[in-house]
C-alpha positions in Angstrom: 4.8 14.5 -17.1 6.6 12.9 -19.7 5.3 9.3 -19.6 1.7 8.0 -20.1 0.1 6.0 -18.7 0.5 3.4 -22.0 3.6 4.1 -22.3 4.6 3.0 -18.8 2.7 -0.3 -19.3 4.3 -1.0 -22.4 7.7 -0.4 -20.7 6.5 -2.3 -17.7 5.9 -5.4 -19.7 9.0 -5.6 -21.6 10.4 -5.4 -17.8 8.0 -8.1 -16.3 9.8 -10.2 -19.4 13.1 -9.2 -18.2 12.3 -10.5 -14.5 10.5 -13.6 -15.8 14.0 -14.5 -17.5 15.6 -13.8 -14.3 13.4 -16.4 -12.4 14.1 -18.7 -15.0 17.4 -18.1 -14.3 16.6 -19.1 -10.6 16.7 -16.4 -9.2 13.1 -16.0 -6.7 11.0 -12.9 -7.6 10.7 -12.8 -3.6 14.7 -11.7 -4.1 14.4 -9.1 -6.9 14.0 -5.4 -6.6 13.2 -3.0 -9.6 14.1 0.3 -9.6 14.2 4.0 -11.2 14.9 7.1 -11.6 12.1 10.2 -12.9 10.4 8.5 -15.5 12.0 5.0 -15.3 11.1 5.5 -11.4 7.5 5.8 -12.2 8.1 2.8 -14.6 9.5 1.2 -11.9 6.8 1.3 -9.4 3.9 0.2 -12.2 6.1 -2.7 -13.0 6.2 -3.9 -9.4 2.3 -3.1 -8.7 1.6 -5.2 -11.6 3.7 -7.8 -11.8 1.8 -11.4 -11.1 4.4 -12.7 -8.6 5.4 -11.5 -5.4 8.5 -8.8 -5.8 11.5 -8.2 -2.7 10.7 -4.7 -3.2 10.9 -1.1 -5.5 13.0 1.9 -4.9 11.2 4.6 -6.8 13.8 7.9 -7.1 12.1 11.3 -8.1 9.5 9.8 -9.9 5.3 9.7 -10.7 3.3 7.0 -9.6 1.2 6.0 -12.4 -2.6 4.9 -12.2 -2.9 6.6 -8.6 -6.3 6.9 -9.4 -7.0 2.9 -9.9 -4.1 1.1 -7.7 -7.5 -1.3 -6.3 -7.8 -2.5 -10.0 -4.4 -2.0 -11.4 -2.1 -3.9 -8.5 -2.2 -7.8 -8.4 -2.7 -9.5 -5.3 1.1 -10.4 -5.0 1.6 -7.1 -5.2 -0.5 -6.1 -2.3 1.8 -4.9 0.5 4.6 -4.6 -1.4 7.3 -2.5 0.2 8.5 0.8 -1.8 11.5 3.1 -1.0 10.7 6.4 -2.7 13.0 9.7 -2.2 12.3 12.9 -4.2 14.3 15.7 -4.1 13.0 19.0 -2.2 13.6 21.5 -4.5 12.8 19.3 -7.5 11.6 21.5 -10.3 10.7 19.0 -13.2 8.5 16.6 -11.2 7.3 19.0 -8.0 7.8 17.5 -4.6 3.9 17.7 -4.3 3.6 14.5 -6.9 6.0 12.7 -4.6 3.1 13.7 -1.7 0.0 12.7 -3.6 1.4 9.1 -4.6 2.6 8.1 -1.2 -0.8 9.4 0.2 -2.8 6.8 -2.9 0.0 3.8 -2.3 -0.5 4.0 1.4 -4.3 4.4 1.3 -4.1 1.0 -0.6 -1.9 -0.6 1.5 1.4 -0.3 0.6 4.5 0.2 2.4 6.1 2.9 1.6 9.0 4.5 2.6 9.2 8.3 1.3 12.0 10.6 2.1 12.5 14.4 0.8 15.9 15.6 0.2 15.6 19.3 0.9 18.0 21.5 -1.3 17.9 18.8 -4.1 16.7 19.3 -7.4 15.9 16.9 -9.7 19.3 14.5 -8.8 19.8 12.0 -6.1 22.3 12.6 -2.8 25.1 10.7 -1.3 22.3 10.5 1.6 19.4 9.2 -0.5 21.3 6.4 -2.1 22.7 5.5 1.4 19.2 5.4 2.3 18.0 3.4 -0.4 20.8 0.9 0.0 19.8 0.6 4.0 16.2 -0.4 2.6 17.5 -2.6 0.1 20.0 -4.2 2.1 16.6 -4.7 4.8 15.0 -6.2 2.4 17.2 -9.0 1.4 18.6 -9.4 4.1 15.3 -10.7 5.9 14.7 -7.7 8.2 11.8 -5.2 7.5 11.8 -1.9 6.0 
């Protein structure tokens, strides 16, 4: 689907350098949400699963989830629990609605907290109503509150 599963760690790392610049900075990773859209959404969410400190959050937008079948081994401990926005569009024809299914089903099953949406009528895109929605669980997330 455009993205293997090297690939993605190879892009994740030069992201986990990115963050780790950005706590440096001082900003907290505990503040700090990745994000992505088709393949940089599937880059986002292996980023966040495998990043060694505790992230705010990932908002995943028509993407893959990478390693589904190995989240026990492949996600740190910080990021167990980790809260994930992820809308897909419903009449997505490059990455099929189904994958969107299959990788909430794997990231729930290990724990995770996802939010998934389905945007019926949109193809592979976003909607004025998905980013509202991913702003609302953004804006939850930094703000305190729970998503």
């Amino acid at each position: 689907h455009g993205c293997s599963m090297e690939q993605g760690q190879e892009s994740a790392k030069t992201l986990h350098k990115i963050i780790d610049n950005l706590r440096e900075e001082g900003i907290p990773s505990e503040r700090i949400v990745v994000g992505g859209f088709s393949q940089g959404g599937a880059t986002a969410m292996l980023t966040c699963l495998t990043y060694p400190h505790r992230l705010a959050g990932c908002v995943c937008y028509s993407g893959i989830l990478l390693g589904a079948d190995r989240l026990e081994s492949l996600a740190t401990p910080a990021a167990k629990g980790l809260p994930i926005f992820w809308g897909h569009g419903g009449s997505d024809n490059v990455l099929e609605p189904s994958l969107q299914q299959l990788g909430v089903s794997a990231l729930k099953a290990a724990g995770f907290r996802v939010t998934a949406k389905t945007y019926e009528g949109v193809t592979h895109s976003s909607s004025r109503q998905e980013m509202k929605d991913a702003s609302e669980f953004v804006n939850g997330l930094l703000s305190g509150g729970s998503s």
